[in-house]
PyMOL Python script that loads the backbone (N, CA, C, O; Angstrom):
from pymol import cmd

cmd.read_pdbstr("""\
ATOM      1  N   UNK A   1       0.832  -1.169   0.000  1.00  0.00           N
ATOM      2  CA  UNK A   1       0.000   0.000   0.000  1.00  0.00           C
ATOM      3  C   UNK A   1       0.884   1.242   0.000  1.00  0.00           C
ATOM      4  O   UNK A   1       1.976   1.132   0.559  1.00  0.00           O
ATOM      5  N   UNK A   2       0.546   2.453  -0.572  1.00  0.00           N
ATOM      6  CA  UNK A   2       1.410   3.349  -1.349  1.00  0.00           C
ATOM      7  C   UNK A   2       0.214   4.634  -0.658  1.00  0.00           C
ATOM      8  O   UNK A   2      -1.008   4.662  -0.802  1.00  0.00           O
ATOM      9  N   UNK A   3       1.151   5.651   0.138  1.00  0.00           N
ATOM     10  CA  UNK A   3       0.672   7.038   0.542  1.00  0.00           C
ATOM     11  C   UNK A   3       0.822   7.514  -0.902  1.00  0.00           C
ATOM     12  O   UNK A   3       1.733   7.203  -1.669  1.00  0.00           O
ATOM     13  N   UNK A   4      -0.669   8.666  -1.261  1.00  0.00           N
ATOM     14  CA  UNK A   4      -0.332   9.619  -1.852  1.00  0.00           C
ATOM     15  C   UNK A   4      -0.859  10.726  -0.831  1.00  0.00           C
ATOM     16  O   UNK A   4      -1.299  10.362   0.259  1.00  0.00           O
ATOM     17  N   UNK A   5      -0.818  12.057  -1.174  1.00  0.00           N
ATOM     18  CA  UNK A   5      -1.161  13.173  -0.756  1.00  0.00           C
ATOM     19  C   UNK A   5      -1.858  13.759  -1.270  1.00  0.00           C
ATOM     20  O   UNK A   5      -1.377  14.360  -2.231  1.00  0.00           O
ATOM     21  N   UNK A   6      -3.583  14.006  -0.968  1.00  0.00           N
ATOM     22  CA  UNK A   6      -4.394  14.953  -1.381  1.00  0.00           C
ATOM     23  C   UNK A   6      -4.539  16.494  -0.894  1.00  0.00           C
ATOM     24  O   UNK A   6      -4.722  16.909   0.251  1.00  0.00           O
ATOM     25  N   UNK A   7      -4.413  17.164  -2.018  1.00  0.00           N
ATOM     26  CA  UNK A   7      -4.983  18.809  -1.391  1.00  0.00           C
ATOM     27  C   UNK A   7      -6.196  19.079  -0.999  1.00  0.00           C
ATOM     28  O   UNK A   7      -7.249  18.933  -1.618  1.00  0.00           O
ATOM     29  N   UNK A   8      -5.936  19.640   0.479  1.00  0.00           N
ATOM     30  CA  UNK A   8      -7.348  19.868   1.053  1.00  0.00           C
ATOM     31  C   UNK A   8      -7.758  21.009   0.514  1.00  0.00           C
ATOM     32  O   UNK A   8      -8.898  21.004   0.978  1.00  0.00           O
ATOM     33  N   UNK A   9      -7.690  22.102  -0.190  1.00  0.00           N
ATOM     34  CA  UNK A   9      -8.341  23.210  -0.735  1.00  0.00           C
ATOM     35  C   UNK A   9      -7.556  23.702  -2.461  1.00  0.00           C
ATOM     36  O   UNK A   9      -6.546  24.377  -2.659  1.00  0.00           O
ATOM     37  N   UNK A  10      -8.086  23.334  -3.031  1.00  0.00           N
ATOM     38  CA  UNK A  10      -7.842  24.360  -4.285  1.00  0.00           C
ATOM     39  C   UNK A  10      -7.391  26.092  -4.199  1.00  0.00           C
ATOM     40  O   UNK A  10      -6.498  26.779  -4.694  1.00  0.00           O
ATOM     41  N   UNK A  11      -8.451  26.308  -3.361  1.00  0.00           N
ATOM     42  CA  UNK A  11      -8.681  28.031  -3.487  1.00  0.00           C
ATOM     43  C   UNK A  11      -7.386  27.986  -2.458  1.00  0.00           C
ATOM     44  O   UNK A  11      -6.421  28.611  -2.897  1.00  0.00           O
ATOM     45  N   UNK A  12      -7.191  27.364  -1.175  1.00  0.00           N
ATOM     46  CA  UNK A  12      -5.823  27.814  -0.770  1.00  0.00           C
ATOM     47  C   UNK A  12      -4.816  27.833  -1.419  1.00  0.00           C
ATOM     48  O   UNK A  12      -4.016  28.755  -1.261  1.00  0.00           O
ATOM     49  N   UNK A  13      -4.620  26.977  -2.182  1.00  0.00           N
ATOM     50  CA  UNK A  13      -3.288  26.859  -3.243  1.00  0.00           C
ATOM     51  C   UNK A  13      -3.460  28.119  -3.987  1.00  0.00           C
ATOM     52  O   UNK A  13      -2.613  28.969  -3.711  1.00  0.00           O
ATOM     53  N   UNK A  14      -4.029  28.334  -4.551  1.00  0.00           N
ATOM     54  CA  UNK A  14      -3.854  29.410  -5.104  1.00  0.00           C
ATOM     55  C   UNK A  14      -3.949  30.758  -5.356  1.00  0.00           C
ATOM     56  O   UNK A  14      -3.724  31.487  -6.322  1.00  0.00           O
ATOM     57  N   UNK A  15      -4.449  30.931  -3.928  1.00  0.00           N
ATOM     58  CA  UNK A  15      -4.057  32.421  -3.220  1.00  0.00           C
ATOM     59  C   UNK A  15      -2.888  32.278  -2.693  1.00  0.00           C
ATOM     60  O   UNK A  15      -2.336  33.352  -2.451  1.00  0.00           O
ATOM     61  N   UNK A  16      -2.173  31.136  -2.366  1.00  0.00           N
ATOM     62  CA  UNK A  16      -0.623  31.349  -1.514  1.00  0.00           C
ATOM     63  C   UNK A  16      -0.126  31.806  -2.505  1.00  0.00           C
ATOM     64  O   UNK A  16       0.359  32.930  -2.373  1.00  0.00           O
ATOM     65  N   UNK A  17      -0.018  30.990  -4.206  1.00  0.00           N
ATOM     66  CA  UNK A  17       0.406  30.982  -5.290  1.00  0.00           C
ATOM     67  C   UNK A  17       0.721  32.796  -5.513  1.00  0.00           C
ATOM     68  O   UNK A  17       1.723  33.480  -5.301  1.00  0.00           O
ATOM     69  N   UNK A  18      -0.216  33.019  -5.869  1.00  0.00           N
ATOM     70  CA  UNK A  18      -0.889  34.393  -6.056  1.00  0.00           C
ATOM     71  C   UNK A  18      -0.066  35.202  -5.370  1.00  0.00           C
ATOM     72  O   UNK A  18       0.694  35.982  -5.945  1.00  0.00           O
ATOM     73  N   UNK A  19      -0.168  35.052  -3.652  1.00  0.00           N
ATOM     74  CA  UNK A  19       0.768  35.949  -2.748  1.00  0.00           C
ATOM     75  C   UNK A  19       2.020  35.645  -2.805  1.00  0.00           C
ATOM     76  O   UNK A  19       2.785  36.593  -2.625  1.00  0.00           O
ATOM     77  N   UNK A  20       2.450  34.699  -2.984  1.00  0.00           N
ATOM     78  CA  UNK A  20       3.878  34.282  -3.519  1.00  0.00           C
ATOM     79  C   UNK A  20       4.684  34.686  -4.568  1.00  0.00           C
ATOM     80  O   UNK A  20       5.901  34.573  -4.713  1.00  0.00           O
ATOM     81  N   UNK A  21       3.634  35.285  -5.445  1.00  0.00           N
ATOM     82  CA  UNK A  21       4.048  35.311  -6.884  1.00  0.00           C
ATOM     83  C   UNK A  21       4.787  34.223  -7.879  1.00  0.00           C
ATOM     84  O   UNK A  21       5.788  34.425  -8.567  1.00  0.00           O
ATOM     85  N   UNK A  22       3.770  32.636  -7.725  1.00  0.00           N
ATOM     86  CA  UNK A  22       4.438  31.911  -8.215  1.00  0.00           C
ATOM     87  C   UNK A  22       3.354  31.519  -9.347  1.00  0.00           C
ATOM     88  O   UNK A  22       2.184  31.288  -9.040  1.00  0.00           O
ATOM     89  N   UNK A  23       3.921  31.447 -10.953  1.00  0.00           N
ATOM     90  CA  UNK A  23       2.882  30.973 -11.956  1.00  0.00           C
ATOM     91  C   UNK A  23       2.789  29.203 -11.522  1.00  0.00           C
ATOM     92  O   UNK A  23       3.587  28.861 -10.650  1.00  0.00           O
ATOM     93  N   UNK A  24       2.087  28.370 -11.954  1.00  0.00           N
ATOM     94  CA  UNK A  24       1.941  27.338 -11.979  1.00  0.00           C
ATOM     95  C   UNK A  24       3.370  26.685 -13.008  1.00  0.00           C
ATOM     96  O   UNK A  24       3.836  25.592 -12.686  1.00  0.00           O
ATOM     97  N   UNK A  25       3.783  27.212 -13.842  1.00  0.00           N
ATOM     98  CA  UNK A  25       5.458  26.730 -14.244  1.00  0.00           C
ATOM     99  C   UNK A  25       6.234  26.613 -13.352  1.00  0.00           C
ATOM    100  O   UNK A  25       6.669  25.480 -13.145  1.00  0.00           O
ATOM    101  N   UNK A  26       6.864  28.151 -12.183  1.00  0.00           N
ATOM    102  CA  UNK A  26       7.664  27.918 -11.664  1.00  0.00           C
ATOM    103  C   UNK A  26       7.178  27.372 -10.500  1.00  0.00           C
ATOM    104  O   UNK A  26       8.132  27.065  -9.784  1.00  0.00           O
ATOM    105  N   UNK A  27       6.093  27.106  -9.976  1.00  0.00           N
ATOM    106  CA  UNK A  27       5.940  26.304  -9.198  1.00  0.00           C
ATOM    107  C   UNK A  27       6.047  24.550  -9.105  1.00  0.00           C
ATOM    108  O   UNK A  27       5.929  23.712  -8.211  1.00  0.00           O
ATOM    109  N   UNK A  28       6.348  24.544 -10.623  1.00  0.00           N
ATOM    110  CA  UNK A  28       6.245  22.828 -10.742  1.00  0.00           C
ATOM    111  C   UNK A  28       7.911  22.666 -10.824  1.00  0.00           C
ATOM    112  O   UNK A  28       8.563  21.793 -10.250  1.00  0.00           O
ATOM    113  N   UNK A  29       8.526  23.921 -11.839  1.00  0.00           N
ATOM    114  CA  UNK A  29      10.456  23.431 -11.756  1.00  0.00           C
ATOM    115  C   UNK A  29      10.564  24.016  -9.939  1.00  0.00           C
ATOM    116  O   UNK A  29      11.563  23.785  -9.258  1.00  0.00           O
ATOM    117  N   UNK A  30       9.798  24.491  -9.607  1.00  0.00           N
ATOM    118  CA  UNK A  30      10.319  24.285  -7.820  1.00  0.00           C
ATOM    119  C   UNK A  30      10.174  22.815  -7.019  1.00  0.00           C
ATOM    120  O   UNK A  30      10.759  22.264  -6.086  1.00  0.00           O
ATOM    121  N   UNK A  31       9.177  22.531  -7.825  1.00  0.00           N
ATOM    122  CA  UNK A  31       8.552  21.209  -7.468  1.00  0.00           C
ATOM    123  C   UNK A  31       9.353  20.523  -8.425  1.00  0.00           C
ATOM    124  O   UNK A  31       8.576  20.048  -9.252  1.00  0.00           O
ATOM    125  N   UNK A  32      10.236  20.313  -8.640  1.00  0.00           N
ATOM    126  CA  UNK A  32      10.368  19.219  -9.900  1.00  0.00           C
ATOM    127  C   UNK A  32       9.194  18.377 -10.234  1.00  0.00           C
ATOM    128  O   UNK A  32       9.138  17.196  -9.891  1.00  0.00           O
ATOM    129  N   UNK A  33       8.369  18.901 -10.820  1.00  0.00           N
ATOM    130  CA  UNK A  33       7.893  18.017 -11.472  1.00  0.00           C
ATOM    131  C   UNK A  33       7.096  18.648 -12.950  1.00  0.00           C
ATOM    132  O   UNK A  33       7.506  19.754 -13.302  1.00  0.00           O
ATOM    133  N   UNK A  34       6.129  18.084 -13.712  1.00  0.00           N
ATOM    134  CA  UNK A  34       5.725  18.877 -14.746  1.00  0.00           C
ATOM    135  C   UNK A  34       4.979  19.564 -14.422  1.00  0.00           C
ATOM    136  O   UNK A  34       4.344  19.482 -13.370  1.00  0.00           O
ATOM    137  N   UNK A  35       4.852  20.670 -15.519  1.00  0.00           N
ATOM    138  CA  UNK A  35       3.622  22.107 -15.266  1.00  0.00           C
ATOM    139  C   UNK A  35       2.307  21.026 -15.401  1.00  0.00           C
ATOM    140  O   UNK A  35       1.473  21.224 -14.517  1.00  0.00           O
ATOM    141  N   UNK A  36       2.034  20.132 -16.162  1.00  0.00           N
ATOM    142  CA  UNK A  36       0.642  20.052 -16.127  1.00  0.00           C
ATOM    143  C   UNK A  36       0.470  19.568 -14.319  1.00  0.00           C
ATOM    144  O   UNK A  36      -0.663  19.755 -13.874  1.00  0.00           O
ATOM    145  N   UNK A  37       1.142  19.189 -13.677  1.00  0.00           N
ATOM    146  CA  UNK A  37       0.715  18.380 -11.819  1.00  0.00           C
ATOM    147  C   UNK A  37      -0.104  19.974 -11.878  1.00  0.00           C
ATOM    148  O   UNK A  37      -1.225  20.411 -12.135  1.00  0.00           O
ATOM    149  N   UNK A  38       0.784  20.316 -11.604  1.00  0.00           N
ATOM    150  CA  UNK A  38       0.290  21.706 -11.262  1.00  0.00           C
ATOM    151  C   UNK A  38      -1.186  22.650 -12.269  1.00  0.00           C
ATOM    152  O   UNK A  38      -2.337  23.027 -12.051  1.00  0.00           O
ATOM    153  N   UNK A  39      -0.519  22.654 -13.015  1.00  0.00           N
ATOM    154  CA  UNK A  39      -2.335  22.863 -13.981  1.00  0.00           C
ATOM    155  C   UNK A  39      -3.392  21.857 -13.203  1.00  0.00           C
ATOM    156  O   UNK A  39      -4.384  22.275 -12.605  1.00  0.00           O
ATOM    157  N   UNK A  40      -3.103  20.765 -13.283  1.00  0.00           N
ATOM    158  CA  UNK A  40      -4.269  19.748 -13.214  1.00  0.00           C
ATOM    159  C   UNK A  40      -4.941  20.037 -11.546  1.00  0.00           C
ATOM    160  O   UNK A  40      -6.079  20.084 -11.079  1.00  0.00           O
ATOM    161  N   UNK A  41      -3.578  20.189 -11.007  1.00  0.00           N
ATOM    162  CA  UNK A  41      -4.221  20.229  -9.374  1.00  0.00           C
ATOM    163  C   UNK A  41      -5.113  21.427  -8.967  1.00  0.00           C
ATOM    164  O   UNK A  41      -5.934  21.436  -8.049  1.00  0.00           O
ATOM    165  N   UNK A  42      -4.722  22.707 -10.041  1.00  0.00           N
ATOM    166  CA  UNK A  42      -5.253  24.154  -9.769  1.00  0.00           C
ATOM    167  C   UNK A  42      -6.727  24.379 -10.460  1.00  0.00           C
ATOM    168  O   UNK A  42      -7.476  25.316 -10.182  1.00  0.00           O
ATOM    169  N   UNK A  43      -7.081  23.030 -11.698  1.00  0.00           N
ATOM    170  CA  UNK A  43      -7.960  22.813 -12.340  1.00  0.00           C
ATOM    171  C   UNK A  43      -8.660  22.406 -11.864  1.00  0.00           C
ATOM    172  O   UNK A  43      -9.718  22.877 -12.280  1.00  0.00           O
ATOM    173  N   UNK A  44      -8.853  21.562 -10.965  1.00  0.00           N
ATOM    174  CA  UNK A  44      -9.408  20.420 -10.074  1.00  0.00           C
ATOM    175  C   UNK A  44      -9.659  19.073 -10.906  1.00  0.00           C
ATOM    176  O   UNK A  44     -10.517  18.234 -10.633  1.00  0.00           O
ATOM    177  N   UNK A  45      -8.786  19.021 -11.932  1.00  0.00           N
ATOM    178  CA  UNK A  45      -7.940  17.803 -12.365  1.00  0.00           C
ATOM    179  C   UNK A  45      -8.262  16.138 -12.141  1.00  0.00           C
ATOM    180  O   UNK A  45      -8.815  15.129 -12.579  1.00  0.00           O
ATOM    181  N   UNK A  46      -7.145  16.955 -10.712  1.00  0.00           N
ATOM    182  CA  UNK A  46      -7.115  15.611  -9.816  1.00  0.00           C
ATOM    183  C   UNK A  46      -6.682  16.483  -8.385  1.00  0.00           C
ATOM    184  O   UNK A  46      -6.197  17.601  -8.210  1.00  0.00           O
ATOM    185  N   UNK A  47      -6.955  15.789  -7.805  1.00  0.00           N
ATOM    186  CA  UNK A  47      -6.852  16.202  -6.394  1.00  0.00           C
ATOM    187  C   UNK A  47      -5.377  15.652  -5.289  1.00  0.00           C
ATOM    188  O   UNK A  47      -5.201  16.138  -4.172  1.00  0.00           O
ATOM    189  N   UNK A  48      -4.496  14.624  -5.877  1.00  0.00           N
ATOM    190  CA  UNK A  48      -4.028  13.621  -4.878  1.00  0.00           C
ATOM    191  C   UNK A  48      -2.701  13.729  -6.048  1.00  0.00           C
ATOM    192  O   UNK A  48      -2.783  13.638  -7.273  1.00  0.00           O
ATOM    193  N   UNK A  49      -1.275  13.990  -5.052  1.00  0.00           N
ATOM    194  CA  UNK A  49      -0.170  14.106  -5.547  1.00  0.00           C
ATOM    195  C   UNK A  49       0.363  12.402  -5.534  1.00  0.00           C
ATOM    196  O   UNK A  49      -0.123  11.819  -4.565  1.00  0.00           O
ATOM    197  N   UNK A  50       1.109  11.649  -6.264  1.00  0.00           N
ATOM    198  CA  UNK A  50       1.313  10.211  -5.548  1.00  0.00           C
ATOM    199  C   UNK A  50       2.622  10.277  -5.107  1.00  0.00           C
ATOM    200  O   UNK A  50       2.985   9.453  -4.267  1.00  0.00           O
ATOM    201  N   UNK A  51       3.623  11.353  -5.643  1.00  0.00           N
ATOM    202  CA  UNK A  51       5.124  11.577  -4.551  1.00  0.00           C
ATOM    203  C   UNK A  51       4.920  12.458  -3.545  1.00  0.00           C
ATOM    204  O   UNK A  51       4.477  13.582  -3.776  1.00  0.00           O
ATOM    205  N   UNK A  52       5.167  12.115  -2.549  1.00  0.00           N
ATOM    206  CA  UNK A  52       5.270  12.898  -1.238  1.00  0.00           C
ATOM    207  C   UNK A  52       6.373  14.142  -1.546  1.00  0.00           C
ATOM    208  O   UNK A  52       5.991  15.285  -1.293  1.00  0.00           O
ATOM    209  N   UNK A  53       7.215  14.020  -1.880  1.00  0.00           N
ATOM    210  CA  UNK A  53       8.326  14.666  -2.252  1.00  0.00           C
ATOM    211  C   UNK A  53       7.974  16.001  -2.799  1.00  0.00           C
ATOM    212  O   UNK A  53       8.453  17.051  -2.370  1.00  0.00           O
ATOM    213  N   UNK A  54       6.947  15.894  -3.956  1.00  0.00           N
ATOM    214  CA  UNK A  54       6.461  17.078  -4.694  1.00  0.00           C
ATOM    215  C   UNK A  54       5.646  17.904  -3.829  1.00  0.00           C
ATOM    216  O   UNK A  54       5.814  19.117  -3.709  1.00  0.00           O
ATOM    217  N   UNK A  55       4.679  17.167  -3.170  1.00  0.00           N
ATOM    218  CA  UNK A  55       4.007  17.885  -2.103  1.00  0.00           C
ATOM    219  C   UNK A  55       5.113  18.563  -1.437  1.00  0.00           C
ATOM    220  O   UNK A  55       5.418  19.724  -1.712  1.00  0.00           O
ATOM    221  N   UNK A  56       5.690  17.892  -0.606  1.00  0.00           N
ATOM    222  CA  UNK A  56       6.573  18.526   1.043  1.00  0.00           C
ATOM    223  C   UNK A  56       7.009  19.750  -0.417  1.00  0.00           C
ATOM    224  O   UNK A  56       6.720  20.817   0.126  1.00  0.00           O
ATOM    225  N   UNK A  57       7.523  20.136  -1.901  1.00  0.00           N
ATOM    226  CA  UNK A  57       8.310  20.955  -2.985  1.00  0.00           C
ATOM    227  C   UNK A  57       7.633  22.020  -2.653  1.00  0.00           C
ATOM    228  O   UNK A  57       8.201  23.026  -2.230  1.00  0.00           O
ATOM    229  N   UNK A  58       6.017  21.915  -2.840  1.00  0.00           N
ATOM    230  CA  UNK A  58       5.091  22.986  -3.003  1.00  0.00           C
ATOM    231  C   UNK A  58       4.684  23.629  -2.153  1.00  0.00           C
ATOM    232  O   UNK A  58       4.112  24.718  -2.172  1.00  0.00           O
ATOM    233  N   UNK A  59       5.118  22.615  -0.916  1.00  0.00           N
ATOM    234  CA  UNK A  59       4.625  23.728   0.695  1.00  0.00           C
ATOM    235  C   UNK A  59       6.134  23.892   0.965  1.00  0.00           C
ATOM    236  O   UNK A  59       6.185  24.695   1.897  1.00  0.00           O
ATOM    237  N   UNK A  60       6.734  23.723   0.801  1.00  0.00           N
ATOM    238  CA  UNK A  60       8.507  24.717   1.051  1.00  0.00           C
ATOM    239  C   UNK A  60       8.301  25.888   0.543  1.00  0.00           C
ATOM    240  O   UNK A  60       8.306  26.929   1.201  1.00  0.00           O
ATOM    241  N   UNK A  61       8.002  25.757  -1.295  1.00  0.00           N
ATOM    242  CA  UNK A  61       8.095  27.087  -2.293  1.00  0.00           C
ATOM    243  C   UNK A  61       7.667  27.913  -1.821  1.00  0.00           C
ATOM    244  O   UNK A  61       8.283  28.959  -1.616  1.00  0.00           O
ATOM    245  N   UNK A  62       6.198  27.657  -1.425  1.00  0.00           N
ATOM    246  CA  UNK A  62       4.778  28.888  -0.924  1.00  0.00           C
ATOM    247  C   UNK A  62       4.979  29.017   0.669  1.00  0.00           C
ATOM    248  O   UNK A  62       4.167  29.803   1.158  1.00  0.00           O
ATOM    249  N   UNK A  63       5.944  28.384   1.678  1.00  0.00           N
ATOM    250  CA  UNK A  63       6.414  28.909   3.084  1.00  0.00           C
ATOM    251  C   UNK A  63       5.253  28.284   3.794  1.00  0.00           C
ATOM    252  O   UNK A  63       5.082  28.786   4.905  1.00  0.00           O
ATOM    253  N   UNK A  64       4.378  27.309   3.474  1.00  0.00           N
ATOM    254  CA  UNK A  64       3.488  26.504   4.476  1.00  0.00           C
ATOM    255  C   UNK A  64       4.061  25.258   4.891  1.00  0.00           C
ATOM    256  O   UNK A  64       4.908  24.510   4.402  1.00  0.00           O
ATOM    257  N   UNK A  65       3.182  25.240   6.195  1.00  0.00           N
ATOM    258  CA  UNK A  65       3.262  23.711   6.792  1.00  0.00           C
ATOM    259  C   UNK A  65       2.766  22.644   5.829  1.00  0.00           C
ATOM    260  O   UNK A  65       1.774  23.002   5.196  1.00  0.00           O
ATOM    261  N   UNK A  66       3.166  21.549   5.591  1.00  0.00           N
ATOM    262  CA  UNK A  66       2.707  20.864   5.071  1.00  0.00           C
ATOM    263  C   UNK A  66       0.944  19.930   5.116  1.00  0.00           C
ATOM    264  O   UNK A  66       0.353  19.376   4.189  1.00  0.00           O
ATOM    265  N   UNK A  67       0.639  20.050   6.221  1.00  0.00           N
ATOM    266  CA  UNK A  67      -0.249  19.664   6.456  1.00  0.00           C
ATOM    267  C   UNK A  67      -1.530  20.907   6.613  1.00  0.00           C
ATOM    268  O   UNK A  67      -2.547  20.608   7.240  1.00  0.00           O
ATOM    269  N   UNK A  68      -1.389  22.214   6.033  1.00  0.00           N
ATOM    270  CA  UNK A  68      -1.862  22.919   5.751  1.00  0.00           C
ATOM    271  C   UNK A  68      -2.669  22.783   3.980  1.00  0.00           C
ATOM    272  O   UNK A  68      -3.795  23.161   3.655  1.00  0.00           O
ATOM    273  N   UNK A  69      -1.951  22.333   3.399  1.00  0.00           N
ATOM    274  CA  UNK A  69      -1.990  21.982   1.825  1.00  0.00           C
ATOM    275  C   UNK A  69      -2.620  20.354   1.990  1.00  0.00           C
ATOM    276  O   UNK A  69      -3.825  20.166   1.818  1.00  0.00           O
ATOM    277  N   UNK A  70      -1.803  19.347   2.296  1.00  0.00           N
ATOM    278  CA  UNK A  70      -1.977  18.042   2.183  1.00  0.00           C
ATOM    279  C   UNK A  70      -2.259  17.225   3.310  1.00  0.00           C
ATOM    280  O   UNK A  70      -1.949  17.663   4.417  1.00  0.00           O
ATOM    281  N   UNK A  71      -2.811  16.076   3.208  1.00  0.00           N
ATOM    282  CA  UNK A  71      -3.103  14.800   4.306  1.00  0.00           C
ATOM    283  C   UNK A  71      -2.996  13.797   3.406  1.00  0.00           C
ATOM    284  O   UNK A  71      -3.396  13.731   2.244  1.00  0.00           O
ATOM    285  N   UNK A  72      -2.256  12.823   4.257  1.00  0.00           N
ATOM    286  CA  UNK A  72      -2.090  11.664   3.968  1.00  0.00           C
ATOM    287  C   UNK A  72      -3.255  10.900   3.102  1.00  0.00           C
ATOM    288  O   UNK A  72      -4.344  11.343   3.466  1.00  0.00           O
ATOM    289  N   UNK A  73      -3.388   9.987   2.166  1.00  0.00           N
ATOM    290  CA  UNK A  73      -4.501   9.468   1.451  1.00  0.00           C
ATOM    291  C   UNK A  73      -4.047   8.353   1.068  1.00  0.00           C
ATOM    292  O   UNK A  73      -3.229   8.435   0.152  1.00  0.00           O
ATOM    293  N   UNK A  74      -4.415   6.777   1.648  1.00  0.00           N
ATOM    294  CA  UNK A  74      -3.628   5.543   2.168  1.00  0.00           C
ATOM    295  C   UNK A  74      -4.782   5.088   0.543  1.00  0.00           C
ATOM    296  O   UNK A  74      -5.948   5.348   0.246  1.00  0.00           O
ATOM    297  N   UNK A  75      -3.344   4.106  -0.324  1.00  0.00           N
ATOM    298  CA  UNK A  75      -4.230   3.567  -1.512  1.00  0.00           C
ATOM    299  C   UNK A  75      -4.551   2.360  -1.348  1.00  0.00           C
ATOM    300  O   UNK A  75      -4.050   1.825  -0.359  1.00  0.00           O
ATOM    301  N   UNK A  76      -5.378   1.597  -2.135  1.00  0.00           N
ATOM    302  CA  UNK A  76      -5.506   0.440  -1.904  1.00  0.00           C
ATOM    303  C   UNK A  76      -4.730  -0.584  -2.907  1.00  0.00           C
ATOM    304  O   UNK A  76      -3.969  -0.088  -3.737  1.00  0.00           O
ATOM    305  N   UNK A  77      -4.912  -2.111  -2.852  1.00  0.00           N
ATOM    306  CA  UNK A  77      -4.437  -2.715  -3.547  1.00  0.00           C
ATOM    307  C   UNK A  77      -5.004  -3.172  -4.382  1.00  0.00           C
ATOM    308  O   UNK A  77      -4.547  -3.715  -5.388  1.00  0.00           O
ATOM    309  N   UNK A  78      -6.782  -2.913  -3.889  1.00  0.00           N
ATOM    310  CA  UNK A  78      -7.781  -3.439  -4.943  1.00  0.00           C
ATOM    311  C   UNK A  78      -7.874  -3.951  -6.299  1.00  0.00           C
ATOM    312  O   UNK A  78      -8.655  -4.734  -6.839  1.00  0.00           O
ATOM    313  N   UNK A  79      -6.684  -3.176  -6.775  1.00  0.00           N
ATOM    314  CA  UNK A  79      -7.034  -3.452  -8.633  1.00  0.00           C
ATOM    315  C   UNK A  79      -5.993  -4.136  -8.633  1.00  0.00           C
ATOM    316  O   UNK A  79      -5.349  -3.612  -9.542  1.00  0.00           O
ATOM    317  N   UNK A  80      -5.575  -4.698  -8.356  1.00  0.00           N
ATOM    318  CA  UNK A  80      -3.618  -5.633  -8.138  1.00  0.00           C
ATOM    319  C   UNK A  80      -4.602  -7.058  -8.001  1.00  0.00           C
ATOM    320  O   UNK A  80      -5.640  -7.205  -7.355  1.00  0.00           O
ATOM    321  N   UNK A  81      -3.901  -7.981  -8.815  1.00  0.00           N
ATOM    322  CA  UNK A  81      -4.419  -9.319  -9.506  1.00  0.00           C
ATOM    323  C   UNK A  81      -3.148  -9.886  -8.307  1.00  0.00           C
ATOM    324  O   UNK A  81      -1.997  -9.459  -8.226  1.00  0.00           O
ATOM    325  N   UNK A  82      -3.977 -11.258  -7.226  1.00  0.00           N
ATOM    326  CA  UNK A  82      -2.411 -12.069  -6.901  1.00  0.00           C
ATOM    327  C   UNK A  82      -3.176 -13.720  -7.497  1.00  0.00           C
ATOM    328  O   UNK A  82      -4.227 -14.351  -7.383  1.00  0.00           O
ATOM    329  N   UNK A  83      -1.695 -13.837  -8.231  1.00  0.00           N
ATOM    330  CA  UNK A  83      -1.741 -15.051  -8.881  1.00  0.00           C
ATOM    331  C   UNK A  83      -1.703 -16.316  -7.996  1.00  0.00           C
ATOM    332  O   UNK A  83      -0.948 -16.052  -7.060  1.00  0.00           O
ATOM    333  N   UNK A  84      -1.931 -16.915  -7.938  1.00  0.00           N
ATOM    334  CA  UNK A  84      -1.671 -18.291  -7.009  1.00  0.00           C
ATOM    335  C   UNK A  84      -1.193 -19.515  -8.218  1.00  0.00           C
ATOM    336  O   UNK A  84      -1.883 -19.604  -9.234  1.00  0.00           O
ATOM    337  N   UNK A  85      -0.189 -20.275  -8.067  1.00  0.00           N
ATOM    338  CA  UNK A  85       0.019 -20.987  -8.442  1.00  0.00           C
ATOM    339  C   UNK A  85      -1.072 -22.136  -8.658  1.00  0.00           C
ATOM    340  O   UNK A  85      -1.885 -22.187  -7.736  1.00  0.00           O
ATOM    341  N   UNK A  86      -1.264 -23.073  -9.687  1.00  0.00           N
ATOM    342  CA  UNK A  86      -2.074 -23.754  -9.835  1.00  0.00           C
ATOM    343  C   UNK A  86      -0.812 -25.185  -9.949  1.00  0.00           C
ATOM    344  O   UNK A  86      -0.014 -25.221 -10.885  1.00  0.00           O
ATOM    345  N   UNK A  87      -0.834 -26.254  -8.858  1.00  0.00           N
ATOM    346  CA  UNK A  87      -0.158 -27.588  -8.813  1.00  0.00           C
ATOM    347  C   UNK A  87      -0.789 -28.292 -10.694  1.00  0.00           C
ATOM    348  O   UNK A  87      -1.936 -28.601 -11.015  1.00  0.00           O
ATOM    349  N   UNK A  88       0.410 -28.328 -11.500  1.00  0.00           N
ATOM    350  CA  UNK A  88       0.308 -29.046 -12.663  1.00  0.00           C
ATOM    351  C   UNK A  88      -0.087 -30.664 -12.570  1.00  0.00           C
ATOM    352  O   UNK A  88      -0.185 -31.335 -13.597  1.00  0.00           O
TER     353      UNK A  88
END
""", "prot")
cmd.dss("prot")
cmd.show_as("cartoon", "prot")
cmd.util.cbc("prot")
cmd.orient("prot")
């Protein structure tokens, strides 16, 4: 089972953004990652980062706590096939 991180508010992200003066570009090369995470997340896209890493990127850039932006969001294994051997 694999943490991702969902944003609890849209509109917060992007008033920090805003007061920060960060476009959604340089917020993603702050974040290493691509401009669309960032489009998509400000779009309401998608909601749930799956590297922790990028999250903890985006609350460094914009000077928040992390858990101001994100909470933990535990995945499942549901769609994962386990094979069992079948005795020939």
């Amino acid at each position: 089972m694999g943490t991702r991180h969902k944003l609890v508010s849209v509109d917060m992200l992007v008033k920090r953004m805003e007061a920060k003066s960060f476009s959604a570009r340089r917020l993603a090369r702050y974040a290493e990652c691509v401009p669309g995470t960032i489009d998509n997340l400000i779009a309401g896209r998608t909601q749930s980062l799956n590297k922790g890493r990028t999250a903890e990127l985006i609350c460094e850039a914009l000077d928040v706590p992390m858990d101001l932006f994100f909470v933990p969001e535990k995945t499942s294994t549901a769609g994962q096939t386990n094979k069992q051997k079948v005795a020939a």
